[in-house]
C-alpha positions as CSV (number, residue, x, y, z in Angstrom):
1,X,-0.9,5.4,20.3
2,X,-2.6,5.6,16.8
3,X,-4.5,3.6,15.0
4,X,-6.4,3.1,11.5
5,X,-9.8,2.4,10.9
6,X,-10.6,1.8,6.9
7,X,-13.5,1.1,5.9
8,X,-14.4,-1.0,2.9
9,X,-18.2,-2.2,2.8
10,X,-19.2,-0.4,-0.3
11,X,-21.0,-2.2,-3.1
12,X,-19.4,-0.7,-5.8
13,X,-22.7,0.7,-7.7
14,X,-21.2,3.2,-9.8
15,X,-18.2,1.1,-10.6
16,X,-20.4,-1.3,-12.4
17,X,-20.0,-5.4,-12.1
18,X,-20.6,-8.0,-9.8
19,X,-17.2,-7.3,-7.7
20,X,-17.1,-4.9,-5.0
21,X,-14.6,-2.4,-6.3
22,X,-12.1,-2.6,-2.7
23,X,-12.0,-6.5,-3.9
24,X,-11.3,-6.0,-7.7
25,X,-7.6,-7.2,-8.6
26,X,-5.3,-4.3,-9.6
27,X,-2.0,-6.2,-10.6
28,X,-3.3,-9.4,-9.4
29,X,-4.2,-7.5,-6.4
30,X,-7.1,-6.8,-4.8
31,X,-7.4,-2.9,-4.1
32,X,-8.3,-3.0,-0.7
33,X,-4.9,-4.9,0.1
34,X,-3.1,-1.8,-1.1
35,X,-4.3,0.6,1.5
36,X,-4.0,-2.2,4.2
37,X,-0.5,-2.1,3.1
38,X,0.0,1.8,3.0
39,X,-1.1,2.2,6.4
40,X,0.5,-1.5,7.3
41,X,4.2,0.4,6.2
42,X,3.7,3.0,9.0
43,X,5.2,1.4,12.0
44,X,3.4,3.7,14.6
45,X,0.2,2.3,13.5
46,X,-0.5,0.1,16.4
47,X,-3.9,-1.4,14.7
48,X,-5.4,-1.7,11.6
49,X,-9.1,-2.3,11.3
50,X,-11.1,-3.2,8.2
51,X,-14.9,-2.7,8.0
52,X,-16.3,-5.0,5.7
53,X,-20.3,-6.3,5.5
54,X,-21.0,-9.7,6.7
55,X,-21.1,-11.3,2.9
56,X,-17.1,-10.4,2.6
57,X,-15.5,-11.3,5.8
58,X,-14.2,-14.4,5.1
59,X,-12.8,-13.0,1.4
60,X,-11.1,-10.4,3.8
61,X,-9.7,-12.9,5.7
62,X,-8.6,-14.7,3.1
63,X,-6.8,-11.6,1.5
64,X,-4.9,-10.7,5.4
65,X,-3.7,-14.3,4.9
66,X,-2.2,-14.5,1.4
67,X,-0.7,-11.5,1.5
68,X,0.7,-11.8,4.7
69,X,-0.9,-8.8,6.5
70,X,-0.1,-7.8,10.0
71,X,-1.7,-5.9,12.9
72,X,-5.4,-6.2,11.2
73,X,-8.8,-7.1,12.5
74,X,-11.7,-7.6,10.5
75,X,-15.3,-6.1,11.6
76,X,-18.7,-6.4,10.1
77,X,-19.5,-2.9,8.5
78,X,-23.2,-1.5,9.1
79,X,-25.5,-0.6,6.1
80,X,-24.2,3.0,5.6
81,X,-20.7,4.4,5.6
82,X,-21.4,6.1,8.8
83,X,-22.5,2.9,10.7
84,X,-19.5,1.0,8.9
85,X,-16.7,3.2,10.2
86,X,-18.5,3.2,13.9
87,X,-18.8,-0.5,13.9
88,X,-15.3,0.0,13.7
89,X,-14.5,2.2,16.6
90,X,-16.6,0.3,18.8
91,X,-13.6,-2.9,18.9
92,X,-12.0,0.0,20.6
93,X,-14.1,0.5,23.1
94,X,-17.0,-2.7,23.4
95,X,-16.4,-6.2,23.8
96,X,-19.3,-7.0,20.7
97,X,-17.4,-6.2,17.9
98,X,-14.4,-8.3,18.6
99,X,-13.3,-12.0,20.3
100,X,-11.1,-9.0,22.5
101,X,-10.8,-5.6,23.2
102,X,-8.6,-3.3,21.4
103,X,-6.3,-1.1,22.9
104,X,-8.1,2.4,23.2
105,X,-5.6,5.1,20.7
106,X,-5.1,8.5,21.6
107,X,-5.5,9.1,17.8
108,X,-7.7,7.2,15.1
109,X,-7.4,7.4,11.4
110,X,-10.1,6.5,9.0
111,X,-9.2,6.1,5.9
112,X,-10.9,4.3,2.5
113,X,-10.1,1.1,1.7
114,X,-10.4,2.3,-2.2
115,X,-7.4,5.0,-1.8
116,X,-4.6,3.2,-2.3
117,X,-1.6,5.5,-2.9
118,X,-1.7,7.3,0.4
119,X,1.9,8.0,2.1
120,X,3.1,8.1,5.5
121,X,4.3,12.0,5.4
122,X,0.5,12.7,4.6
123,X,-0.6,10.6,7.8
124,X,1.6,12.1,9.5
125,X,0.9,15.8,9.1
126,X,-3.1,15.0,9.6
127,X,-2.6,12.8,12.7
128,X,-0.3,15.5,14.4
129,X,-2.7,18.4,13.3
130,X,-5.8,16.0,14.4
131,X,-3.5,15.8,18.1
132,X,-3.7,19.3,18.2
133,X,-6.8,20.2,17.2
134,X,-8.8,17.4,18.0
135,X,-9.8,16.7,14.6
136,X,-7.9,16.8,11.0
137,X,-8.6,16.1,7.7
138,X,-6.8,16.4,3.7
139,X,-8.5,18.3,1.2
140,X,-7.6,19.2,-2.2
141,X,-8.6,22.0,-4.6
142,X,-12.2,21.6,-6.4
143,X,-11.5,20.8,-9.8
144,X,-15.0,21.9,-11.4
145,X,-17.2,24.9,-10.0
146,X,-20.1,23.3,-7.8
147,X,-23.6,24.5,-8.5
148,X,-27.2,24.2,-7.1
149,X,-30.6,24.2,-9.2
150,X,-33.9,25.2,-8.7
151,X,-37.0,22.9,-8.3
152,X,-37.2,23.8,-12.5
153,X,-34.3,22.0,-13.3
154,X,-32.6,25.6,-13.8
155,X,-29.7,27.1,-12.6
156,X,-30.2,28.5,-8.5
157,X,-27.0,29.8,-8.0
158,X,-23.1,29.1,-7.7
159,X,-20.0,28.8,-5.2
160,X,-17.1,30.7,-5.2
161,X,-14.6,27.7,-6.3
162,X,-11.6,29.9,-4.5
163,X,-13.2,29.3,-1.3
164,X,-14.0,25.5,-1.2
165,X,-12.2,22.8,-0.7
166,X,-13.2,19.1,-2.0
167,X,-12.4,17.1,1.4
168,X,-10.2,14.1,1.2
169,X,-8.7,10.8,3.1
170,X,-6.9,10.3,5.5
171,X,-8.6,12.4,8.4
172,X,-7.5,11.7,12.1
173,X,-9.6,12.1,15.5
174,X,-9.1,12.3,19.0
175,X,-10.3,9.1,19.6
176,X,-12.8,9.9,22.2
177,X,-14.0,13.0,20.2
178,X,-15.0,10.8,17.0
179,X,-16.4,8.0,19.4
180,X,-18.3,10.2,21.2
181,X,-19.7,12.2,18.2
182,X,-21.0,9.0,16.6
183,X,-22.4,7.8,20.2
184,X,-24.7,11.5,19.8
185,X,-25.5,11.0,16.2
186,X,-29.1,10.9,14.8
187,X,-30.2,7.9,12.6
188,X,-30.1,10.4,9.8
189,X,-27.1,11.1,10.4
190,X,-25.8,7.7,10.0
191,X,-27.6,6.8,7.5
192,X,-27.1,9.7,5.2
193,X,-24.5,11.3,6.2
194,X,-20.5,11.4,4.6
195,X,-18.0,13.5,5.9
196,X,-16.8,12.5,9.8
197,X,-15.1,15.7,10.1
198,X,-18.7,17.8,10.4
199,X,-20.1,15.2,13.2
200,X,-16.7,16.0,14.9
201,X,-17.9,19.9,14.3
202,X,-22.0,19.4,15.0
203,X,-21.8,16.9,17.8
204,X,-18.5,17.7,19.9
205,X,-18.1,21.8,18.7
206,X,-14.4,20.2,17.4
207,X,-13.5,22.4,14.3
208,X,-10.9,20.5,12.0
209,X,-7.6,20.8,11.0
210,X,-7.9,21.2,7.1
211,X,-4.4,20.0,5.9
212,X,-3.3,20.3,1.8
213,X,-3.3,16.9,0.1
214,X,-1.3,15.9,-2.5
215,X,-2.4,14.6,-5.7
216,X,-2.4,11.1,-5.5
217,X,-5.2,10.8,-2.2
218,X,-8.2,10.2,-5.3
219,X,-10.7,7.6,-4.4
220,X,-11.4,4.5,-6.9
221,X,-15.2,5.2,-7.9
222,X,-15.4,4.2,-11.7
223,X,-13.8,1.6,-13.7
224,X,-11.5,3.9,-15.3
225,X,-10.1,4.7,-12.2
226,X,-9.1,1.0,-12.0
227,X,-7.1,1.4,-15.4
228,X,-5.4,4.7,-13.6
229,X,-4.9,3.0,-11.0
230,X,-2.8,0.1,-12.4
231,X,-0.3,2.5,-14.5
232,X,0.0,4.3,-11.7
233,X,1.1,0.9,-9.5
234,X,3.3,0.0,-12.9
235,X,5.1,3.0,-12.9
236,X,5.9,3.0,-8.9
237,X,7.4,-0.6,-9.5
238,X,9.9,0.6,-12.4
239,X,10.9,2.4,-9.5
240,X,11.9,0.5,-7.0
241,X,14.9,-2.0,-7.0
242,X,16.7,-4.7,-4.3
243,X,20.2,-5.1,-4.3
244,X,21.0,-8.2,-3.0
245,X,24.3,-9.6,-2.2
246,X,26.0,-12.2,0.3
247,X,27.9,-11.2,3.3
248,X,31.4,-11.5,2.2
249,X,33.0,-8.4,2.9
250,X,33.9,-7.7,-1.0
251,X,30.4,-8.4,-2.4
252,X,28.4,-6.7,0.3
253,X,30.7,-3.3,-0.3
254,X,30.5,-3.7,-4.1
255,X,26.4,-4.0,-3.2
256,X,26.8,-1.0,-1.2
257,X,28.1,1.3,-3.8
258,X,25.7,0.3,-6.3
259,X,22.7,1.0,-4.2
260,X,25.1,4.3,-2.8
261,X,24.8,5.2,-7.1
262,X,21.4,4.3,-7.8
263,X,19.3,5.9,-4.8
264,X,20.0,9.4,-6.7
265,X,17.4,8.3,-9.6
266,X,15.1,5.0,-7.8
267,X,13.6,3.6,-4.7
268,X,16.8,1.2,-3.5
269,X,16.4,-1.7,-0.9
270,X,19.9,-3.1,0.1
271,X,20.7,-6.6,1.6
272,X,23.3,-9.1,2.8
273,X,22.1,-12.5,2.8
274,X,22.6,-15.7,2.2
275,X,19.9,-16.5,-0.6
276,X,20.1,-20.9,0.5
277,X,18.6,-19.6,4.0
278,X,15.0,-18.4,3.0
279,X,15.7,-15.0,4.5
280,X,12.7,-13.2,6.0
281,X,13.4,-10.1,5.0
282,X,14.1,-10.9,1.6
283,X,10.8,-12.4,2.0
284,X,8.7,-9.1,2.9
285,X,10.6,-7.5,0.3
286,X,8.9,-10.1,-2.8
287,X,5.7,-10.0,-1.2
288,X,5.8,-6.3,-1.4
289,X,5.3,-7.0,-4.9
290,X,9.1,-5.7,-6.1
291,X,9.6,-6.3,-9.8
292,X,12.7,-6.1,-10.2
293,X,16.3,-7.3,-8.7
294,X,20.1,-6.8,-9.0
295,X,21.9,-9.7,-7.3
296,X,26.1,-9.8,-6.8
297,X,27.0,-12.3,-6.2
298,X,30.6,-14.7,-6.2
299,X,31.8,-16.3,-9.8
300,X,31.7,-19.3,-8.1
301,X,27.9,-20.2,-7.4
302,X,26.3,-17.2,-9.2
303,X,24.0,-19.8,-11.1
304,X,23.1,-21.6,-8.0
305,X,22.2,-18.0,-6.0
306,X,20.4,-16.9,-9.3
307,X,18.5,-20.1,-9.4
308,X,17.3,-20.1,-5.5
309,X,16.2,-16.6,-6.3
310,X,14.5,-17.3,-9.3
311,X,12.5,-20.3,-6.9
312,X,11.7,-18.0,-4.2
313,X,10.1,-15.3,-6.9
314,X,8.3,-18.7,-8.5
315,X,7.0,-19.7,-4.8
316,X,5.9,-16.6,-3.1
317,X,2.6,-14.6,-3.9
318,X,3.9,-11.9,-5.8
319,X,1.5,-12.6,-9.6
320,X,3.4,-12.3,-12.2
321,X,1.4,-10.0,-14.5
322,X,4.8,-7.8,-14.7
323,X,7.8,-8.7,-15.7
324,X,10.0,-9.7,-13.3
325,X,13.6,-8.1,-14.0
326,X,16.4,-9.8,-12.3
327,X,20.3,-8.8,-12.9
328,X,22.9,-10.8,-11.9
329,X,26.3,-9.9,-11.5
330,X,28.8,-11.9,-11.3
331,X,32.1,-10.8,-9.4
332,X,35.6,-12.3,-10.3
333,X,38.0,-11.2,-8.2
334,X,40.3,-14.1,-8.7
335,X,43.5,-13.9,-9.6
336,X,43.5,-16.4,-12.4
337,X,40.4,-15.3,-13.7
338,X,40.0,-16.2,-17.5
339,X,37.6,-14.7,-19.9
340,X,37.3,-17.5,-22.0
341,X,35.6,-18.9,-18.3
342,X,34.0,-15.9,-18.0
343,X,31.8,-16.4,-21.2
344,X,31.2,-19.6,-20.6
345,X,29.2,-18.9,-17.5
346,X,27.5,-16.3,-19.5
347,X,26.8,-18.4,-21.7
348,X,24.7,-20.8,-19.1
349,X,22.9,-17.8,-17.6
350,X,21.4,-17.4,-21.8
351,X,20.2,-20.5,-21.2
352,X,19.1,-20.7,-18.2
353,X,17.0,-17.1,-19.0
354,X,15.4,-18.6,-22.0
355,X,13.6,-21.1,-19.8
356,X,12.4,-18.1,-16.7
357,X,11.4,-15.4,-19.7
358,X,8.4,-18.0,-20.3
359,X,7.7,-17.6,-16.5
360,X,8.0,-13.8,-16.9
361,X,11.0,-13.5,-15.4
362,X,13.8,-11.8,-17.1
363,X,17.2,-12.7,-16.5
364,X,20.3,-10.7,-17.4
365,X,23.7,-12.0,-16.7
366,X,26.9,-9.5,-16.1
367,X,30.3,-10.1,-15.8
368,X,32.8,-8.4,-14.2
369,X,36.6,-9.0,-13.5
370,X,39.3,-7.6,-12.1
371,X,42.8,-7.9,-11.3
């Protein structure tokens, strides 16, 4: 089994402001609930834990509940990084850290609660290497030469940048590796120490997996990276669409090809519901935070389905800060279908789209018949 430990106790000091930066709203969401969500997505995650100090456990809390996270146990993080992530461990193997004991994993991924774009293919690779080898970790190129001074102030000497690698998240352990490593380590190391891959190497004579990164494992530090952050979380929800149509057999295959046409170019999520039922999935899908919808439905209660959806968008937790885009498509497939008719319920989906736009929900209407 594998689980995740992330921790998120950090004070934020060189992202400036009162607000933690793991708790500052990206998107009207707060960071933190991004990478809970990245690692929540990976269904062989058995547990996710969250290291947070005392002051912000019930905000954590509060977050797992709105945003309807699953799997996830919150644990009061030490005064260091190092003493965070082992608070963490220890639900996995001590009864003081947690109203129950854990399941022990085979494998354990610590990760930052400030990385938010990490993908499963990444996890993947590091947790099988870290199976392997007993430990694993991403790194990514160095991006500017690294050098020491002297005690003068002047320059000592430089590193070879071809040779060095600037160590990333995720890394994976051997669970009883890591554990044990952090059960040897000195005070010092715990309270100055950074990188869990060298007490895997100094403590337990484990020498890491290094896997390649890719580009988008960068940590949140500074506010800017806030602002990169949020066209980055823009950009991936222009690219992502649900199809949604009913389960009659004629809609659900015209919902079918669409998504079949579209998957070449965007992110397509395809379902047959029946929108009056408050479907679950459907559900997941808006608190996902998707922006934007394409729903077929029949002639005959297109306004009605279009309406339920628009209530469902309106009541769930999804913050509008981005437009909403919602297509509806309206299928006439009867034989005495009249264009005149046609327009006219057109006509009420203008209407009816004036009054969502000031919501920020933008509704187009399309119309199509056939013989």
């Amino acid at each position: 089994s594998v689980s995740a430990v992330l921790p998120a106790g950090g004070s934020g000091e060189r992202l400036g402001g009162a607000t933690p930066k793991q708790f500052c709203a990206v998107q009207g969401r707060p960071l933190v609930s991004y990478a809970v969500r990245a690692m929540e997505r990976i269904s062989w995650i058995s547990d996710i834990i969250v290291v947070v100090s005392p002051e912000n456990i019930e905000t954590m809390k509060t977050i797992i509940e709105k945003y309807g996270h699953k799997r996830v146990t919150v644990v009061e993080g030490g005064i260091t990084r190092h003493r965070s992530i082992f608070n963490g461990l220890k639900v996995f193997a001590e009864n003081e850290f947690s109203s129950h004991l854990l399941q022990k994993p085979e494998v354990v991924i610590i990760h930052d609660a400030v990385r938010p774009f990490v993908e499963e293919d990444i996890v993947s690779k590091v947790v099988m290497a870290a199976k392997e080898h007993g430990a694993a970790g991403a790194i990514r190129p160095l991006v500017s030469t690294v050098i020491a001074s002297a005690a003068d102030g002047c320059l000592d000497h430089s590193l070879e940048r071809a040779r060095y690698r600037a160590s990333e998240m995720p890394q994976a352990f051997l669970f009883d590796i890591i554990y044990e490593a952090y059960q040897q380590c000195t005070d010092y190391d715990l309270d100055y120490g950074t990188e869990c891959l060298h007490l895997a190497l100094k403590y337990c004579k484990t020498n890491a997996k290094l896997v390649e990164g890719t580009a988008d494992l960068w940590k949140v530090t500074y506010k800017r990276d806030l602002y990169a952050a949020e066209s980055i979380i823009k950009d991936n929800l222009s690219q992502q669409v649900c199809v949604i149509t009913s389960v009659k057999e004629t809609l659900a295959q015209v919902g079918f090809l669409l998504s079949e046409s579209l998957k070449s170019q965007i992110k397509v999520e395809a379902i047959s519901i029946s929108l009056s039922k408050n479907d679950s999935h459907l559900q997941n899908i808006i608190s996902e935070q998707c922006y934007n919808f394409v729903c077929v439905t029949d002639k005959r209660c297109a306004i009605q389905e279009t309406q339920e959806l628009v209530d469902m968008l309106e009541k769930s937790n999804i913050p509008l800060l981005h437009p909403v885009v919602l297509i509806s498509v309206h299928l006439d497939i009867s034989e005495n279908n009249s264009f005149s008719i046609g327009m006219e319920d057109l006509t009420t989906i203008k209407k009816f789209a004036r009054e969502t736009k000031k919501k920020n929900i933008l509704v187009y209407g399309l119309l199509i018949q056939y013989k």
